[in-house]
C-alpha positions in Angstrom: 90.6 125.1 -53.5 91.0 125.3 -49.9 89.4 127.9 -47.6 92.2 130.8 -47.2 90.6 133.7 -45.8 93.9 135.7 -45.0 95.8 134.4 -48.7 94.9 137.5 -50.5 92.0 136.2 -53.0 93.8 138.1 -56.3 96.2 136.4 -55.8 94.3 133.0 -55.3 92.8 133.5 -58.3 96.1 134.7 -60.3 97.4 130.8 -59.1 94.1 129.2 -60.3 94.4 130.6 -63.8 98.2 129.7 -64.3 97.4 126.2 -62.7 94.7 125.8 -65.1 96.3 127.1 -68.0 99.0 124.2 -67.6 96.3 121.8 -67.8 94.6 122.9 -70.4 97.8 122.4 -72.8 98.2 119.0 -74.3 101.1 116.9 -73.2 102.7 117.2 -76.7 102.7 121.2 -76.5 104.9 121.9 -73.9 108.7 122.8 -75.1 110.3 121.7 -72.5 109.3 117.9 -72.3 109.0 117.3 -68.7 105.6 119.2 -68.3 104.3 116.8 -70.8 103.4 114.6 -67.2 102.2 117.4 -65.6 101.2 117.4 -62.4 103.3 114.1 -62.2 107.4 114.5 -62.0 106.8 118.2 -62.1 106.7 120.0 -58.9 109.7 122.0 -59.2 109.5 123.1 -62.1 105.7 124.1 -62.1 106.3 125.6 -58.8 109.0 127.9 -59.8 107.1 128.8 -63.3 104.1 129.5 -60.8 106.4 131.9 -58.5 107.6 133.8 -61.9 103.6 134.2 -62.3 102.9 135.7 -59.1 105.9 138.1 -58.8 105.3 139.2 -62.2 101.2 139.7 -60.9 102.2 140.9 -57.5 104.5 143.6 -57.7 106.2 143.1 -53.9 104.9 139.6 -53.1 107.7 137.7 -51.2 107.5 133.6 -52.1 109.6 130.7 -50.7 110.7 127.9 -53.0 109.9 124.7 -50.3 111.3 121.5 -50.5 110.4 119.2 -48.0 111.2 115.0 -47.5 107.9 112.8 -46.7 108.0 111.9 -43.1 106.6 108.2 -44.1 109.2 107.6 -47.1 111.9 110.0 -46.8 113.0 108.8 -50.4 109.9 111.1 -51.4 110.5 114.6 -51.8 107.9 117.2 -52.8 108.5 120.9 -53.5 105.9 123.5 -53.2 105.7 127.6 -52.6 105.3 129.9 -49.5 103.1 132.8 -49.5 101.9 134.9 -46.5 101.8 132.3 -44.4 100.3 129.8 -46.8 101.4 126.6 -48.9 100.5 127.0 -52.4 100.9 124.0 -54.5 99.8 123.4 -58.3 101.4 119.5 -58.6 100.0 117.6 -55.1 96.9 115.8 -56.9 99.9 114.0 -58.4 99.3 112.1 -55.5 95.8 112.1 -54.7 93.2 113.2 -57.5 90.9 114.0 -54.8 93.1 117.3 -53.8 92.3 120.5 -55.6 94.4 121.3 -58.3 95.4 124.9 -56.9 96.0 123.7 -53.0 96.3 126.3 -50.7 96.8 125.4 -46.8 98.0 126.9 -43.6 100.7 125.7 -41.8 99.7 121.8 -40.5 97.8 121.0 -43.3 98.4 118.5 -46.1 102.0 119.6 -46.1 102.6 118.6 -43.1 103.1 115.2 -44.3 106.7 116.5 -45.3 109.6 117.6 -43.4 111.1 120.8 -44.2 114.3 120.2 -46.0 115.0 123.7 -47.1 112.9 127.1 -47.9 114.7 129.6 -50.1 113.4 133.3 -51.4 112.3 132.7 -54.9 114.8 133.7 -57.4 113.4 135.2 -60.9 116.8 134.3 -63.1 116.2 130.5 -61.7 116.6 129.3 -65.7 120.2 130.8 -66.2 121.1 127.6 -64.3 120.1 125.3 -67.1 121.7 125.0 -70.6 120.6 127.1 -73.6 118.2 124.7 -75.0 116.8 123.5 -71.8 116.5 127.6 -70.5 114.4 128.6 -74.0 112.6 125.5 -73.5 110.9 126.7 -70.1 111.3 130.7 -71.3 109.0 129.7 -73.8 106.5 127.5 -71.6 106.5 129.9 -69.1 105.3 132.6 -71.3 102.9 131.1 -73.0 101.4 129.7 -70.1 101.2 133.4 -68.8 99.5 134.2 -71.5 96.7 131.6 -71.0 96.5 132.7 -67.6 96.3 136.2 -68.0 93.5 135.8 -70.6 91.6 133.7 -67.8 92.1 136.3 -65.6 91.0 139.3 -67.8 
């Protein structure tokens, strides 16, 4: 994890326990068969299930959904959240397994990389976009994976 002295360290540690309790499941026990590559493919997804976390955690806490284009190969796009003036990202050791697996940085960091292609508020009823079973699919993830996480963090 990357040194964040003004992220607010509860909530650090609420990202590092729902990060870590998506890699502790197996590939074959996620519902919704995307996360089955997790980190790989799954950035949005894990971001926005991340961001359900946190608000849930953190009555109050205001989060971005990012998406931003890399600079180098603008047919690579990478989507990550925005936190009190922090990047928080659970999926970037997709792409190098030297990162952390709970990447926090400020503003010119490894983000940086990407150019900003849009930053929306996080919205919680994100899933009523998707069909039924698609929606019960990531309801269900989602709140097992809380689960996990909040028994880490107990």
């Amino acid at each position: 994890m990357a040194d964040s002295p003004s992220l607010a360290q509860d909530v650090v540690h609420s990202a590092t326990a729902f990060s870590k309790a998506f890699r502790q499941k197996p590939p074959q026990w996620f519902a919704f068969g995307l996360f089955s590559m997790f980190p790989t493919n799954c950035c949005e997804f894990a971001s926005l299930l991340l961001a359900w976390f946190l608000c849930e955690e953190h009555e109050g806490i205001a989060i971005d959904v990012v998406t931003g284009e890399l600079k180098a190969d603008t047919e690579q796009r990478h989507i990550w959240l925005r936190l009190e003036g922090h990047n928080l990202d659970i999926t970037a050791d997709q792409f190098d397994a030297a990162l952390p697996h709970t990447l926090i940085t400020q503003p010119g960091g490894w983000h940086e990389r990407y150019a900003l292609l849009d930053a929306a508020p996080f919205q919680r009823d994100f899933h009523e976009e998707y069909g039924d079973d698609c929606r019960q699919d990531i309801i269900d993830d989602y709140r097992a994976l809380a689960h996990t996480a909040r028994t880490e963090l107990k």
